[in-house]
N, C-alpha and C positions, 0 to 999 in steps of 0.2 A: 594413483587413483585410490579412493578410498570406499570400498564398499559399505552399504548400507540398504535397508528397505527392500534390499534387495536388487539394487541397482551399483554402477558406479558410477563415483563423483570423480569429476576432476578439484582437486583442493590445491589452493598455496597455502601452505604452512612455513612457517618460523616459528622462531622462539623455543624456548628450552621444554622440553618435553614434561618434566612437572613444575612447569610455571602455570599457572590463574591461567584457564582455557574462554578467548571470547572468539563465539563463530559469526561472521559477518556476510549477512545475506544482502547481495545487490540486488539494484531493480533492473527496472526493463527500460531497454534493451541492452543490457549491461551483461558485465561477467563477475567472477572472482576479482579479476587485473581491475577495476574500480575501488576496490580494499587496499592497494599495493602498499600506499604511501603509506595507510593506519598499519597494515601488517606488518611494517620494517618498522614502525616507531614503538608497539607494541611488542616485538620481540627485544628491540633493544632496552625496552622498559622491563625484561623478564618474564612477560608473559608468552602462551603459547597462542598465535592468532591463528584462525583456519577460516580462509575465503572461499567457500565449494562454489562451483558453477551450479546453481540450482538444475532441478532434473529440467530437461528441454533443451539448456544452455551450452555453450560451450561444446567440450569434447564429452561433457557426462551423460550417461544415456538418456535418450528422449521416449517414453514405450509411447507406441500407438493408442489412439484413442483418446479422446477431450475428456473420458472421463479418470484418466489415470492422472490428469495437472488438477486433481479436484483439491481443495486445501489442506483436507486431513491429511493425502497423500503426502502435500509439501512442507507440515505439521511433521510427520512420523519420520520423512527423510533429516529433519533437525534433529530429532531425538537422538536418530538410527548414525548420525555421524557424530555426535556428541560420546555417542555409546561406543563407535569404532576406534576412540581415542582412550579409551577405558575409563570415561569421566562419565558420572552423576550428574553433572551440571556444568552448566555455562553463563559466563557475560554474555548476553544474546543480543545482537546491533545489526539493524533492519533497516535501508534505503531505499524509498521509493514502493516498488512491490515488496520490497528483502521487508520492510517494515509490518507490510501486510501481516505478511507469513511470522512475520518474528509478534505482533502483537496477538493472534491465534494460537502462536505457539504458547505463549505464557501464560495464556489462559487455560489450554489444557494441560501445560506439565508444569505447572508453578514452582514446583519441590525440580525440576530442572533449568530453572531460569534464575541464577545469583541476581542482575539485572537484565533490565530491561531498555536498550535505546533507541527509539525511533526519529528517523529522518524522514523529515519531508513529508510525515503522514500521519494525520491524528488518528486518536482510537477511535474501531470499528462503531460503536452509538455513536461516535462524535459527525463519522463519516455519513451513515444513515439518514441522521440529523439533515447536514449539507445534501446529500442527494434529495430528498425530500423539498427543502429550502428551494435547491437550484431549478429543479424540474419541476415543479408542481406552483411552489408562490408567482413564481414570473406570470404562469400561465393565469390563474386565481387574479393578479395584477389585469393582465391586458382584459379578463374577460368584464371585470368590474368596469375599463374604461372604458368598453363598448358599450356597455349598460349604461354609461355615466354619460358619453358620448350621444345614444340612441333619446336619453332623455334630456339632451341638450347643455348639461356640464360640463363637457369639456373642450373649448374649441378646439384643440388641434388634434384629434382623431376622428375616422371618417363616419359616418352616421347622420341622424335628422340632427338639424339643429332647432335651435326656438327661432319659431317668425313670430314678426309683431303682429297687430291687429291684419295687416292691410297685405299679409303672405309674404314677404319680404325675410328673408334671412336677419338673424339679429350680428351686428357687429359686436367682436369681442376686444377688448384692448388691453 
């Protein structure tokens, strides 16, 4: 277990103790053992690889309260087990959530982040960007084809359509 932030981590570690330090945060519902196969390839390449069970996960302590998983917190536990290993910096490699957390992390400790890897998850504007897209244009879309719809443009959603002279619904083909 490795202390930090004040909590402890369950961590797999390898590799040579001053070999190039990269810490590899998993996502969710994942663990550390998601790293295993990079952590043995990575030691065997002479680095030192460290997979911690983020706090909640695993065997590492989880504290009470939705507001102690807030990011800074999971920001400062990277720093705080970077710093347990007597290192200044790290290769930092984020999957899934781990990417979350590792692309926050690099924006606040830049001077501790050698690189930067993210899996699976673009940068947070990139992410904003798509929430925004996925949630809001869809909506923006159907409401226009109601409106397009109520004024007779589009036949196949439901609304008035255009009659001819004589009341008759207009065929569309």
């Amino acid at each position: 277990m490795v202390r930090a932030n004040g909590l402890r981590f369950r961590t797999m570690v390898d590799g040579p103790a001053d070999g190039e330090m990269f810490i590899l945060l998993h996502g969710f519902p994942e663990g550390a053992e998601s790293w295993a196969k990079q952590v043995d390839a990575l030691a065997k390449a002479g680095s030192l690889a460290v997979a911690p069970d983020l706090r909640g996960y695993g065997l590492s302590d989880a504290p009470e309260g939705v507001e102690k998983y807030a990011i800074g917190h999971l920001v400062e536990d990277v720093a705080g087990i970077i710093k347990a290993f007597g290192r200044s910096d790290a290769h930092v490699a984020g999957h899934d959530w781990g990417a979350i957390v590792a692309w926050f992390f690099a924006a606040r400790h830049p001077q501790m982040t050698k690189t930067l890897t993210a899996l699976s998850v673009a940068h947070p504007n990139a992410l904003s960007a798509l929430y925004f897209a996925l949630l809001t244009l869809p909506l923006f879309a159907f409401g226009l084809g109601l409106i397009a719809s109520d004024l007779g443009w589009h036949p196949r959603l439901p609304g008035r359509r255009r009659r001819n002279a004589s009341g008759k619904p207009l065929l569309y083909r």
